[in-house]
N, CA, C and O atoms as a printed pandas DataFrame, in Angstrom:
     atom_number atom_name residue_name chain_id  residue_number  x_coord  y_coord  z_coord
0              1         N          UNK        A               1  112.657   82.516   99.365
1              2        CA          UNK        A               1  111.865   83.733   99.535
2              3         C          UNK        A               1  112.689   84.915   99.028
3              4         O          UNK        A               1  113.269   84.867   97.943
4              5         N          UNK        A               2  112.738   86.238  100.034
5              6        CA          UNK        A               2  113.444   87.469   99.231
6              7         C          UNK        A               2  114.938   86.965   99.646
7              8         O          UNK        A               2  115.224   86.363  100.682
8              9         N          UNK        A               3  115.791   87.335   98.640
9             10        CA          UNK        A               3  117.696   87.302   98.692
10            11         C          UNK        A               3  117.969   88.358   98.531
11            12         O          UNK        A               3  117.484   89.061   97.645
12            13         N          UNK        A               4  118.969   88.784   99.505
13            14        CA          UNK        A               4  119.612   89.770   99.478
14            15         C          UNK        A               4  121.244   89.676   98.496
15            16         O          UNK        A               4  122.344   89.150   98.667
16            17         N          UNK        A               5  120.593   90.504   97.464
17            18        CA          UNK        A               5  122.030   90.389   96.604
18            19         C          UNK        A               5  122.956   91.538   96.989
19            20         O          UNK        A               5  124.129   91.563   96.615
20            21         N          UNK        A               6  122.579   92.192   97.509
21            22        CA          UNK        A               6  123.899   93.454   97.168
22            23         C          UNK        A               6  123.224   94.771   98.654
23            24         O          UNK        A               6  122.098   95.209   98.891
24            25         N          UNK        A               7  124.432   94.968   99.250
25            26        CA          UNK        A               7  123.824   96.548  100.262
26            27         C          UNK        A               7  125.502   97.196   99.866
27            28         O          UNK        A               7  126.540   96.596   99.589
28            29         N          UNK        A               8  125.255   98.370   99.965
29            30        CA          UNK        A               8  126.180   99.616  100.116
30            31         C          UNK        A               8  127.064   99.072  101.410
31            32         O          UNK        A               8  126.726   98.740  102.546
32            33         N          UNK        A               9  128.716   99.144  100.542
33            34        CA          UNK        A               9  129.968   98.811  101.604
34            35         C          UNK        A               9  129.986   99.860  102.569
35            36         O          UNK        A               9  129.660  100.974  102.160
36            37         N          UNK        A              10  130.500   99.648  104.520
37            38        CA          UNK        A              10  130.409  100.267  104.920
38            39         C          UNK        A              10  129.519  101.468  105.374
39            40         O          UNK        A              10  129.596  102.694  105.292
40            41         N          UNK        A              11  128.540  100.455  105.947
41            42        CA          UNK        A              11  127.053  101.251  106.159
42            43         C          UNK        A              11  127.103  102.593  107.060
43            44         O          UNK        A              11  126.836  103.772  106.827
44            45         N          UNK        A              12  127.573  101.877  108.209
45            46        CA          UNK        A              12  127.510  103.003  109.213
46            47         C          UNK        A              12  128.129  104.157  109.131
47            48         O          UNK        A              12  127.708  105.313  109.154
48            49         N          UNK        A              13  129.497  103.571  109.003
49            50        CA          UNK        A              13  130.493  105.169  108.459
50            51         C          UNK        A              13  129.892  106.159  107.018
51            52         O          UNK        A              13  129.877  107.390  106.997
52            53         N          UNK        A              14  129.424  105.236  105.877
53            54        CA          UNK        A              14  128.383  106.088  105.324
54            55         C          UNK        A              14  127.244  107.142  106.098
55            56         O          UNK        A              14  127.051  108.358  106.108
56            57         N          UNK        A              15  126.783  106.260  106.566
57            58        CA          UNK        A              15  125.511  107.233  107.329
58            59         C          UNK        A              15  125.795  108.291  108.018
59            60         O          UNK        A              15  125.248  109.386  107.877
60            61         N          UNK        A              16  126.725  108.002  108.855
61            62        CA          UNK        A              16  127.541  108.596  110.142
62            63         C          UNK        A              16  128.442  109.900  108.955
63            64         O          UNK        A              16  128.704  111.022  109.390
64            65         N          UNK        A              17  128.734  109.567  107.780
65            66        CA          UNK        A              17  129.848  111.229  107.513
66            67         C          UNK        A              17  128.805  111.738  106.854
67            68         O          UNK        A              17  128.959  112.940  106.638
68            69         N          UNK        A              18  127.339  111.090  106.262
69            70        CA          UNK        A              18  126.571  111.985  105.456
70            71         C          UNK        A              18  125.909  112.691  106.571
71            72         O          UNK        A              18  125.832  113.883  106.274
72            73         N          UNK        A              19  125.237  112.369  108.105
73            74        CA          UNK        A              19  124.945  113.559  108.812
74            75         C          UNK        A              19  126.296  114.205  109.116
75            76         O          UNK        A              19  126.201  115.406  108.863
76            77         N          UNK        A              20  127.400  113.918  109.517
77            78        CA          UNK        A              20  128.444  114.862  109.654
78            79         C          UNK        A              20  128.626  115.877  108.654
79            80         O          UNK        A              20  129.047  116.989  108.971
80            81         N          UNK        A              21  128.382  115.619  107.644
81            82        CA          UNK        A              21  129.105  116.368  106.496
82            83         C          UNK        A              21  128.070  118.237  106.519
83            84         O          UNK        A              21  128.371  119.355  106.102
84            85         N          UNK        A              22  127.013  117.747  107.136
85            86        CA          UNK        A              22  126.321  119.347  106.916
86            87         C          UNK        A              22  126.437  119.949  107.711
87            88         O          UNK        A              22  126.249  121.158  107.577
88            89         N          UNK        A              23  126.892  119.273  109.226
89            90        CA          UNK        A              23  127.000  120.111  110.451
90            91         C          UNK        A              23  128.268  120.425  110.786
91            92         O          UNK        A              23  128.440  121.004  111.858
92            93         N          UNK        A              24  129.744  120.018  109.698
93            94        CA          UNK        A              24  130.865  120.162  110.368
94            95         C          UNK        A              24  131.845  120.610  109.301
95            96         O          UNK        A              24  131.821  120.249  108.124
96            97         N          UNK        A              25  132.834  121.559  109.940
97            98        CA          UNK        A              25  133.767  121.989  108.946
98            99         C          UNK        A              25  135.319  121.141  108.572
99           100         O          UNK        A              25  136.355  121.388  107.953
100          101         N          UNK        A              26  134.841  120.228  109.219
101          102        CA          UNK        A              26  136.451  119.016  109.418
102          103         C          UNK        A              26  136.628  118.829  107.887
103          104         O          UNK        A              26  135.697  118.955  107.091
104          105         N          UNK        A              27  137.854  118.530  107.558
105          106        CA          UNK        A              27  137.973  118.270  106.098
106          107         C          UNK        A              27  137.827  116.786  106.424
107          108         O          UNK        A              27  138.047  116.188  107.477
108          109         N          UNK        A              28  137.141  116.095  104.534
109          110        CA          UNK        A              28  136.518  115.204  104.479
110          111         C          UNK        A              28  136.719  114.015  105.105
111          112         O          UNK        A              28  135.950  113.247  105.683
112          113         N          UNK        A              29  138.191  113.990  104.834
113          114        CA          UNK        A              29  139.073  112.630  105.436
114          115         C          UNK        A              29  139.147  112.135  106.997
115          116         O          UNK        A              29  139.484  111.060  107.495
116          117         N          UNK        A              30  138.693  113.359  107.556
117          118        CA          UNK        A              30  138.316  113.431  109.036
118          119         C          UNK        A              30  137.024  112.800  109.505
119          120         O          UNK        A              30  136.958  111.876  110.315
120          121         N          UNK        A              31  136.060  113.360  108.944
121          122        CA          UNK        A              31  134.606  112.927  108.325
122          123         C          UNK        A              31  134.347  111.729  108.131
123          124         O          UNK        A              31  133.253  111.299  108.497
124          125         N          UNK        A              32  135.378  110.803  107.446
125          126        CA          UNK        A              32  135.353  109.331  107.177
126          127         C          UNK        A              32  135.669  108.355  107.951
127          128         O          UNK        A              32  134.955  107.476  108.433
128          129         N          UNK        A              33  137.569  108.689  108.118
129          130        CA          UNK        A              33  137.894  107.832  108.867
130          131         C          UNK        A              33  138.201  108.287  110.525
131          132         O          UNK        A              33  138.975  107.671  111.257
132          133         N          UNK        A              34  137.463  109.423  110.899
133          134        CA          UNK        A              34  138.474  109.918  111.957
134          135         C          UNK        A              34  137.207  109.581  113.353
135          136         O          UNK        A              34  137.220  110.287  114.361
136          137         N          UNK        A              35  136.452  108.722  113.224
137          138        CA          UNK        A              35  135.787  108.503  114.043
138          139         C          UNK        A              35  135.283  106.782  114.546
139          140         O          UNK        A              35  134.916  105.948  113.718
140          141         N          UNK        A              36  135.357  106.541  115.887
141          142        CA          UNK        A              36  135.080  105.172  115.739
142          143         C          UNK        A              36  133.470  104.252  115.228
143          144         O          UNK        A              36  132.482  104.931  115.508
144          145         N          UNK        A              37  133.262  103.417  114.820
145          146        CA          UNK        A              37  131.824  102.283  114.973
146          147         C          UNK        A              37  131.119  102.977  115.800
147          148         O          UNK        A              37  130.126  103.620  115.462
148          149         N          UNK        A              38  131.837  102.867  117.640
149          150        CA          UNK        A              38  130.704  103.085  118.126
150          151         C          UNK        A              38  130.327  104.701  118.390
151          152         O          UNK        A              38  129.234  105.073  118.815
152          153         N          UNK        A              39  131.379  105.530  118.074
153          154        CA          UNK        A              39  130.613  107.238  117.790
154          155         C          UNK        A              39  129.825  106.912  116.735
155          156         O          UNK        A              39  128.662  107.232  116.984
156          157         N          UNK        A              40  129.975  106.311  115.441
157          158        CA          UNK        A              40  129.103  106.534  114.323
158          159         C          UNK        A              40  128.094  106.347  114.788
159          160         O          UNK        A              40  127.293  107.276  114.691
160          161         N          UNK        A              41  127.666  105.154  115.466
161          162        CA          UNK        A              41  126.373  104.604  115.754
162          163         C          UNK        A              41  125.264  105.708  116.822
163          164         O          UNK        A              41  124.113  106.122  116.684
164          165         N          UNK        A              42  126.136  105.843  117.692
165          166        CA          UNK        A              42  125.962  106.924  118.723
166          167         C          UNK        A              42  125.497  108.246  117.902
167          168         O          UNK        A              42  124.513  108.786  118.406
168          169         N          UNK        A              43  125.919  108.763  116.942
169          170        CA          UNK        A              43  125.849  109.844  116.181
170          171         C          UNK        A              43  124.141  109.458  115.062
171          172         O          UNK        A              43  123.122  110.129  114.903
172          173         N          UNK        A              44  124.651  107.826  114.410
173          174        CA          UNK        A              44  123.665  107.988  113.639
174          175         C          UNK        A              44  122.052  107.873  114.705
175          176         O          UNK        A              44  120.970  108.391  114.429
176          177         N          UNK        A              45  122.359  107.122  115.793
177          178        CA          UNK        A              45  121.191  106.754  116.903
178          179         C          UNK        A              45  120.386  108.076  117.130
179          180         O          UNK        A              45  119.158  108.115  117.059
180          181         N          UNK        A              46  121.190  109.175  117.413
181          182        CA          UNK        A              46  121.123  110.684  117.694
182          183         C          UNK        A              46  120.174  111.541  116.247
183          184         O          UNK        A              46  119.123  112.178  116.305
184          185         N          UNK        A              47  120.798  111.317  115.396
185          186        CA          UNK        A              47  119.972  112.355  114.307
186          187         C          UNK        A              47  118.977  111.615  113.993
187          188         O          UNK        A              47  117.939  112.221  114.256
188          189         N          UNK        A              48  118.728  110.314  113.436
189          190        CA          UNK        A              48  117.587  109.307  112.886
190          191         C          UNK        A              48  116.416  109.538  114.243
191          192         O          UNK        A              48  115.300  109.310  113.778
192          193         N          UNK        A              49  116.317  109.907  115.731
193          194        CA          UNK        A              49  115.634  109.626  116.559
194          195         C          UNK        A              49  114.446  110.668  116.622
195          196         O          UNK        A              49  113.230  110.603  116.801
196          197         N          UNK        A              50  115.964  112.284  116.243
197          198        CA          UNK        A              50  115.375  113.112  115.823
198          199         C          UNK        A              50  114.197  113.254  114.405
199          200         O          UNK        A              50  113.528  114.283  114.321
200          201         N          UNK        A              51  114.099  112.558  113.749
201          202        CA          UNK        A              51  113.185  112.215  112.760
202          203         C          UNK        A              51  113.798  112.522  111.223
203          204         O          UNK        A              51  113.202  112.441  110.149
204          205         N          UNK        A              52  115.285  112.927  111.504
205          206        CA          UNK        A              52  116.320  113.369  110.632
206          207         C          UNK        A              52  116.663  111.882  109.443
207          208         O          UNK        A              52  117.845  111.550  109.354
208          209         N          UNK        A              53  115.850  111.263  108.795
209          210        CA          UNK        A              53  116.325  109.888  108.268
210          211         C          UNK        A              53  117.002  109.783  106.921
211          212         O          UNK        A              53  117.405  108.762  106.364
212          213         N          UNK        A              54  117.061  111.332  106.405
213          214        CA          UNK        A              54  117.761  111.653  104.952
214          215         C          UNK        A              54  118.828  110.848  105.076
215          216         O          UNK        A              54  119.157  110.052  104.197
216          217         N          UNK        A              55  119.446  111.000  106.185
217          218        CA          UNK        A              55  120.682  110.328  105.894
218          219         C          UNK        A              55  121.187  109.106  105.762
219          220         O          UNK        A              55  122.316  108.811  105.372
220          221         N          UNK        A              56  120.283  108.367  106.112
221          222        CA          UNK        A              56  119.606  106.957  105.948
222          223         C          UNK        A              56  119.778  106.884  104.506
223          224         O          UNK        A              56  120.308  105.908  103.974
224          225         N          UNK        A              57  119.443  107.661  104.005
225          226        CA          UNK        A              57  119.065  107.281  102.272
226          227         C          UNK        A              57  120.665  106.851  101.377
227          228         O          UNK        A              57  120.562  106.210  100.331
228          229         N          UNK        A              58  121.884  107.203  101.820
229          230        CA          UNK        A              58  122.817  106.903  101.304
230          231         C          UNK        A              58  123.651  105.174  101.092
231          232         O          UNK        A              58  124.616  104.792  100.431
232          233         N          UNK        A              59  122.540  104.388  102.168
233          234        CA          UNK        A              59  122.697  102.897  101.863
234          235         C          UNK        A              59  121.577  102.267  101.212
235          236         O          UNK        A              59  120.450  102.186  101.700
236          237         N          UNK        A              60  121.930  101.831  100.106
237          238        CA          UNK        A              60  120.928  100.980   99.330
238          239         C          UNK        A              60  120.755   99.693   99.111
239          240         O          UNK        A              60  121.699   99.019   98.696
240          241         N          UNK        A              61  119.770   99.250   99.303
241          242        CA          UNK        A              61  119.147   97.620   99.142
242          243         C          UNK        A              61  119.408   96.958   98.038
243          244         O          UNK        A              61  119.526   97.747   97.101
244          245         N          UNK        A              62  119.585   95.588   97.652
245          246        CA          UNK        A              62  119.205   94.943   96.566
246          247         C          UNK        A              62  118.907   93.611   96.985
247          248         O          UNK        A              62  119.598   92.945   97.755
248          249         N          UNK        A              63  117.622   93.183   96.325
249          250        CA          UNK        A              63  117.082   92.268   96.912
250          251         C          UNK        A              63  116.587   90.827   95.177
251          252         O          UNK        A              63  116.156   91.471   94.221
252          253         N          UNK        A              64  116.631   89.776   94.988
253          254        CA          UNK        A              64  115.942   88.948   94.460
254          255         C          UNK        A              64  114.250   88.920   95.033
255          256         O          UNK        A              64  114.100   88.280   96.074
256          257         N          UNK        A              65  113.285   89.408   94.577
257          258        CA          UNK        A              65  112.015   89.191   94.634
258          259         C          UNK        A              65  111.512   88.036   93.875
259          260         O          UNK        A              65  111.580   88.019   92.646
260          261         N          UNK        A              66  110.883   86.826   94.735
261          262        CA          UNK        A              66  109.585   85.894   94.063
262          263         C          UNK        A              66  108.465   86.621   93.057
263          264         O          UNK        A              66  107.921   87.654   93.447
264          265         N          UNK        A              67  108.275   86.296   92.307
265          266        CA          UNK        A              67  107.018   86.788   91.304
266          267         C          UNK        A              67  105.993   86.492   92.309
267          268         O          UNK        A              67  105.106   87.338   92.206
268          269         N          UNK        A              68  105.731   85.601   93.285
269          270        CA          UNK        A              68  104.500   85.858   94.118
270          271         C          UNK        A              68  104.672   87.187   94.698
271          272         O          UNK        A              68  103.775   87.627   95.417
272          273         N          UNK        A              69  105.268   87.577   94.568
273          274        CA          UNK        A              69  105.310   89.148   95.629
274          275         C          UNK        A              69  104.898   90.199   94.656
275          276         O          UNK        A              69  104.816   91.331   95.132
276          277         N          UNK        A              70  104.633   90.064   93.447
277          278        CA          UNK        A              70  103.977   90.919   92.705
278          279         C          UNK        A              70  102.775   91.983   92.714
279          280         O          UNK        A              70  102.621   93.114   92.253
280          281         N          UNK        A              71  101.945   91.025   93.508
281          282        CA          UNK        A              71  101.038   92.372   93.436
282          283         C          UNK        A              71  101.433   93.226   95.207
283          284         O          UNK        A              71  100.785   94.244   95.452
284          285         N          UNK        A              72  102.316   92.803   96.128
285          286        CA          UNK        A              72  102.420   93.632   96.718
286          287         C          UNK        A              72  103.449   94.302   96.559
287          288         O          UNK        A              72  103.780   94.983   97.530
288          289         N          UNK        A              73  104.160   94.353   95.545
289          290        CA          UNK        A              73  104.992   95.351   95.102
290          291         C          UNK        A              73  105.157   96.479   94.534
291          292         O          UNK        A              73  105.908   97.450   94.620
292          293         N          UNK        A              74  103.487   95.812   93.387
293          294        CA          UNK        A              74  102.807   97.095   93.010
294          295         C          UNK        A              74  101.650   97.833   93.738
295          296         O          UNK        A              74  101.064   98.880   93.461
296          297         N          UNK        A              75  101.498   96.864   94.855
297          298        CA          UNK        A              75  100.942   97.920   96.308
298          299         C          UNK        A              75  101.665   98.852   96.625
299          300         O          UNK        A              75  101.402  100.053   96.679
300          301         N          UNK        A              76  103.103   98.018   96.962
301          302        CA          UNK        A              76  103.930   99.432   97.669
302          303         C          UNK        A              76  104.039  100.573   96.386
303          304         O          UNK        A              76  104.262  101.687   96.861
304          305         N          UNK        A              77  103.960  100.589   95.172
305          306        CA          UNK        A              77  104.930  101.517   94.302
306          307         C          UNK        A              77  103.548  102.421   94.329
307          308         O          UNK        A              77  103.817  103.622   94.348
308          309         N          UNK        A              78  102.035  102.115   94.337
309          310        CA          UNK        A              78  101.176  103.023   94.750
310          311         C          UNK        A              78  101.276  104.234   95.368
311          312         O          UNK        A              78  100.740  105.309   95.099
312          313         N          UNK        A              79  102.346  103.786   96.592
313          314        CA          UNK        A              79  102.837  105.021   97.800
314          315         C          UNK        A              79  103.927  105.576   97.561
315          316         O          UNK        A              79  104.126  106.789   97.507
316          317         N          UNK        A              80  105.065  104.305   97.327
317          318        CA          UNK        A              80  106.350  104.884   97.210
318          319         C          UNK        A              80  107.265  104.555   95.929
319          320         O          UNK        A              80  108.000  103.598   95.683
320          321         N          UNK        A              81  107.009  105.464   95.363
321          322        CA          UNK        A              81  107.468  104.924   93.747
322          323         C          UNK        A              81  108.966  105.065   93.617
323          324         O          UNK        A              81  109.490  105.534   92.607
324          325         N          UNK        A              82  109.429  104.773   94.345
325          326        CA          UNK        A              82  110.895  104.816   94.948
326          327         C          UNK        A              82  111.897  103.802   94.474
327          328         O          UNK        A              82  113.059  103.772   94.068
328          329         N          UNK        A              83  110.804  102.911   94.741
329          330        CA          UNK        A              83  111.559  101.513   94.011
330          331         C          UNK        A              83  111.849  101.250   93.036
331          332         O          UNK        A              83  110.909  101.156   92.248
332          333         N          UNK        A              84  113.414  100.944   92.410
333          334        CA          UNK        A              84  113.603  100.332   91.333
334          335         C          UNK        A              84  113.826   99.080   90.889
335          336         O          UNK        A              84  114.880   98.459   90.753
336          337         N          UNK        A              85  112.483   98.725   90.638
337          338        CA          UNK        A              85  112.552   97.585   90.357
338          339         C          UNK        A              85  112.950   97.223   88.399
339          340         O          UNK        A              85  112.886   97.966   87.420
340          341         N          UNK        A              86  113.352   95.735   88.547
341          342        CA          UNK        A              86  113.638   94.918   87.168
342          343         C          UNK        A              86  112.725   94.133   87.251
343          344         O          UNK        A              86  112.460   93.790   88.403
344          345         N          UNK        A              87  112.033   93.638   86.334
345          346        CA          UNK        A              87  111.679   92.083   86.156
346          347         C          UNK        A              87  112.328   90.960   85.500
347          348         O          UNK        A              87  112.783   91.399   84.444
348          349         N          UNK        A              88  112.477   90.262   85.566
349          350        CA          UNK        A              88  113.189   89.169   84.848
350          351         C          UNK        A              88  112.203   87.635   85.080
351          352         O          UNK        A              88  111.129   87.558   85.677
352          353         N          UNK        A              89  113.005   86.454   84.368
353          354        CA          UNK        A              89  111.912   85.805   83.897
354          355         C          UNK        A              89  111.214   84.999   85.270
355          356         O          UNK        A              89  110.041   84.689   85.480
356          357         N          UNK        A              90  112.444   84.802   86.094
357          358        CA          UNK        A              90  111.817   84.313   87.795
358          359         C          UNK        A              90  111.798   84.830   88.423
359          360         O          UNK        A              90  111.072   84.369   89.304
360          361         N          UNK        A              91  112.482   86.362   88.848
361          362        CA          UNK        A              91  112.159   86.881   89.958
362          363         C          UNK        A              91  111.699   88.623   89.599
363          364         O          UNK        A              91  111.358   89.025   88.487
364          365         N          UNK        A              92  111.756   89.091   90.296
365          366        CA          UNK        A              92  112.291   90.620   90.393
366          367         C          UNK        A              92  113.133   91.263   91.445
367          368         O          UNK        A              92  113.227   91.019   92.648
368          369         N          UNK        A              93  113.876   92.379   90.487
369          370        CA          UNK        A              93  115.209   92.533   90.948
370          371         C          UNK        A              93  114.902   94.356   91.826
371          372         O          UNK        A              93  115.052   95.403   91.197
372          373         N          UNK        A              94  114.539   94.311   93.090
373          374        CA          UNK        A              94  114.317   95.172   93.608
374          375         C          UNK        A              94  115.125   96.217   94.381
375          376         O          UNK        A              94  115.430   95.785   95.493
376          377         N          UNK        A              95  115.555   97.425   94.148
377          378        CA          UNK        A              95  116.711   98.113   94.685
378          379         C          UNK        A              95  116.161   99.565   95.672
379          380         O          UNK        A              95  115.440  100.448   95.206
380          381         N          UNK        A              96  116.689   99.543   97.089
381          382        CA          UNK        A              96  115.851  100.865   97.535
382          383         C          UNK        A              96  116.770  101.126   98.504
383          384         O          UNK        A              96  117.691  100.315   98.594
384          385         N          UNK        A              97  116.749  102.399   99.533
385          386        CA          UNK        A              97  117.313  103.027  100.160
386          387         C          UNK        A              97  117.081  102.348  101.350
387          388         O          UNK        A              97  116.382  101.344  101.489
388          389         N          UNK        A              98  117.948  103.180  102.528
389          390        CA          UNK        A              98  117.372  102.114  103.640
390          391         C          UNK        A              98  116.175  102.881  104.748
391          392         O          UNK        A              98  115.563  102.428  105.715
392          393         N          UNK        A              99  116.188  104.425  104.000
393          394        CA          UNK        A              99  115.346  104.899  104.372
394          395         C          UNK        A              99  113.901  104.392  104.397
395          396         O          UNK        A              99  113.123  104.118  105.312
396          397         N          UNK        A             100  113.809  104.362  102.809
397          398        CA          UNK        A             100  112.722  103.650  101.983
398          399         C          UNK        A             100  111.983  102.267  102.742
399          400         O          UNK        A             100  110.819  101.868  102.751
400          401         N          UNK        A             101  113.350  101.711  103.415
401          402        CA          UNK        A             101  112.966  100.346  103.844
402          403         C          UNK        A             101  111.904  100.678  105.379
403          404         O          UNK        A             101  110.728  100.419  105.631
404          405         N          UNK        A             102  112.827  101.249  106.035
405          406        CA          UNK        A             102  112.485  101.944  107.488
406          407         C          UNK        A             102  110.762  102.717  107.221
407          408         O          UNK        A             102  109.882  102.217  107.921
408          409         N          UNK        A             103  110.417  103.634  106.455
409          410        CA          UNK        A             103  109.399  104.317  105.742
410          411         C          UNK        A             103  108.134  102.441  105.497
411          412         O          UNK        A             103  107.067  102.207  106.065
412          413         N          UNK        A             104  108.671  101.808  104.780
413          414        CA          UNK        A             104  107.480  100.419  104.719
414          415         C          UNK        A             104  107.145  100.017  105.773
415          416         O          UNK        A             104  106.012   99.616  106.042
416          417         N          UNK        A             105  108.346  100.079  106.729
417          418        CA          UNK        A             105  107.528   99.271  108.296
418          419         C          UNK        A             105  106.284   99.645  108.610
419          420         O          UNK        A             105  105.405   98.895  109.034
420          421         N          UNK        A             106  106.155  101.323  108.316
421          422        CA          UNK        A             106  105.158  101.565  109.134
422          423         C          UNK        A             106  104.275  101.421  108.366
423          424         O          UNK        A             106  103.182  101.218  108.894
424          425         N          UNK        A             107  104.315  101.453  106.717
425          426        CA          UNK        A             107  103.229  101.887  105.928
426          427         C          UNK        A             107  102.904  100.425  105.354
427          428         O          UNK        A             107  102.074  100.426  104.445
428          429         N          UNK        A             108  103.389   99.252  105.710
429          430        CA          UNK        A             108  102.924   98.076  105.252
430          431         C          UNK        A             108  103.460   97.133  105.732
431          432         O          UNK        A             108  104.092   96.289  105.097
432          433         N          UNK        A             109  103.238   97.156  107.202
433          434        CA          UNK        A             109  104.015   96.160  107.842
434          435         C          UNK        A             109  103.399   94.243  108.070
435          436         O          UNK        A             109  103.823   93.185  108.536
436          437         N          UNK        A             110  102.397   94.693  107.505
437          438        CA          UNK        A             110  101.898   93.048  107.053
438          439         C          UNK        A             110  102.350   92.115  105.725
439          440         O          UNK        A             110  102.342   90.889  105.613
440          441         N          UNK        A             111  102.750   93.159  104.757
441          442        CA          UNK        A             111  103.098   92.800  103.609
442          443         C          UNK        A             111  104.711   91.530  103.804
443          444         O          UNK        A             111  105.592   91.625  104.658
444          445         N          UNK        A             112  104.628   90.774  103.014
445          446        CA          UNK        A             112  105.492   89.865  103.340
446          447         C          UNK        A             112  107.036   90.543  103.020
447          448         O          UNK        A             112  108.120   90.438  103.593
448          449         N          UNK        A             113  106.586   91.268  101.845
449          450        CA          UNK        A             113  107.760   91.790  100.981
450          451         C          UNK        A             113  108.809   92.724  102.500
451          452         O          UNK        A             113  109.948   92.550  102.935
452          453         N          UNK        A             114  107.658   93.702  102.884
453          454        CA          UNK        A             114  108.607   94.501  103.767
454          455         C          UNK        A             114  108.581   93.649  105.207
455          456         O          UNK        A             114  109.265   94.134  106.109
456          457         N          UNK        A             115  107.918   92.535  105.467
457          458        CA          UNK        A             115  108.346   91.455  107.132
458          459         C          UNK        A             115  110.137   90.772  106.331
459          460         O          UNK        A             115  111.100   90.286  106.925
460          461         N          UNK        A             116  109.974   90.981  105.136
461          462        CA          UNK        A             116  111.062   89.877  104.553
462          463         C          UNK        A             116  112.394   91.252  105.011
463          464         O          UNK        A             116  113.098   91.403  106.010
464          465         N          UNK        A             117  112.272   91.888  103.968
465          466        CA          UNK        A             117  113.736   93.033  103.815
466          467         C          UNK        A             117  113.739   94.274  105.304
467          468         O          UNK        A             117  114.727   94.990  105.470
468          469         N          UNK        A             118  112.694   94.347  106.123
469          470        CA          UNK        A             118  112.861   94.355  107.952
470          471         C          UNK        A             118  114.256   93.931  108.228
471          472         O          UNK        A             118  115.222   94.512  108.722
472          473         N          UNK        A             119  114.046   92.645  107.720
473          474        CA          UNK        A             119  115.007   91.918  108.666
474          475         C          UNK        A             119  116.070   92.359  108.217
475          476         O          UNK        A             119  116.698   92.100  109.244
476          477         N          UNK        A             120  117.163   93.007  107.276
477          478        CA          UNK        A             120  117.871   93.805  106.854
478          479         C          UNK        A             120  118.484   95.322  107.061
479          480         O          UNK        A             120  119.308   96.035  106.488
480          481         N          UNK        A             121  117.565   95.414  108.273
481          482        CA          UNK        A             121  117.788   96.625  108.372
482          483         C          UNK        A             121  118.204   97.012  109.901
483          484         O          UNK        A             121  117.488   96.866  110.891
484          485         N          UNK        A             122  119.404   97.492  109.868
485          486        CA          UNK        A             122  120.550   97.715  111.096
486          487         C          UNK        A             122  120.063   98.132  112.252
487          488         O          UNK        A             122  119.424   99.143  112.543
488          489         N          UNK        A             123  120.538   96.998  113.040
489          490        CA          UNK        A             123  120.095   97.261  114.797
490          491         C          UNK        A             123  120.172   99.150  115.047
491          492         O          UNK        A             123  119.182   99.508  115.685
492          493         N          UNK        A             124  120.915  100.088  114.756
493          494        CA          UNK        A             124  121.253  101.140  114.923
494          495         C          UNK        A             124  120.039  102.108  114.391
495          496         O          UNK        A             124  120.106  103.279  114.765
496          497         N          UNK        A             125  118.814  101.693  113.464
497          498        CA          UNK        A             125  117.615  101.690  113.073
498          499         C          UNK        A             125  116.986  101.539  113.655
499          500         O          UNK        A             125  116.494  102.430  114.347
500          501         N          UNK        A             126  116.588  100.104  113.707
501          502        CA          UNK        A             126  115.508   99.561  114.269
502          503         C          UNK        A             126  114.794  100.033  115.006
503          504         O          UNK        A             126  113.836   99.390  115.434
């Protein structure tokens, strides 16, 4: 079914210094490493709840797509033309944010494509 080829190293601490970075004057290196897992999580739990999910957008997906998933792929790109997708000769090569991902639950949560790449997406989300 869908394979996950590739996500952005170091998710949380990503997420966690891109909301830090607008609300704080710490120099960067502070920002990165100067906080633990579970503040990040705590921090990212806190702004995403608020409806704040930009910051979400700095981890990105890559997924192997079945050619059966075709026409709901070009369902989703109807709404969210977000996706960059490849085609190739067996699959398609689908790449998106994790915002993007979070954003399908609600807007096509029957679709197999987004029940498949759901499952990808961090308890600290969910």
């Amino acid at each position: 079914m869908i394979e996950l080829i590739s996500c952005s190293e170091e998710i949380i601490k990503t997420v966690a210094t891109a909301a830090r970075v607008c609300y704080s004057g710490l120099p960067l290196e502070k920002l990165v490493d100067g906080f633990s897992e579970e503040e990040n999580r705590k921090l990212i739990r806190k702004v995403t709840s608020m409806g704040h999910l930009s910051v979400v957008e700095h981890a990105v997906f890559t997924f192997s797509v079945p050619k059966s998933l075709k026409e709901e792929l070009f369902e989703i790109l109807k709404e969210k033309p977000f996706l960059n997708i490849t085609e190739r000769e067996k699959d398609f090569i689908v790449s998106l944010n994790l915002r993007t991902m979070k954003e399908l639950q609600s807007l096509f949560s029957e679709l197999t494509f987004t029940k498949e790449i759901a499952k990808h997406i961090p308890d600290w989300l969910a």
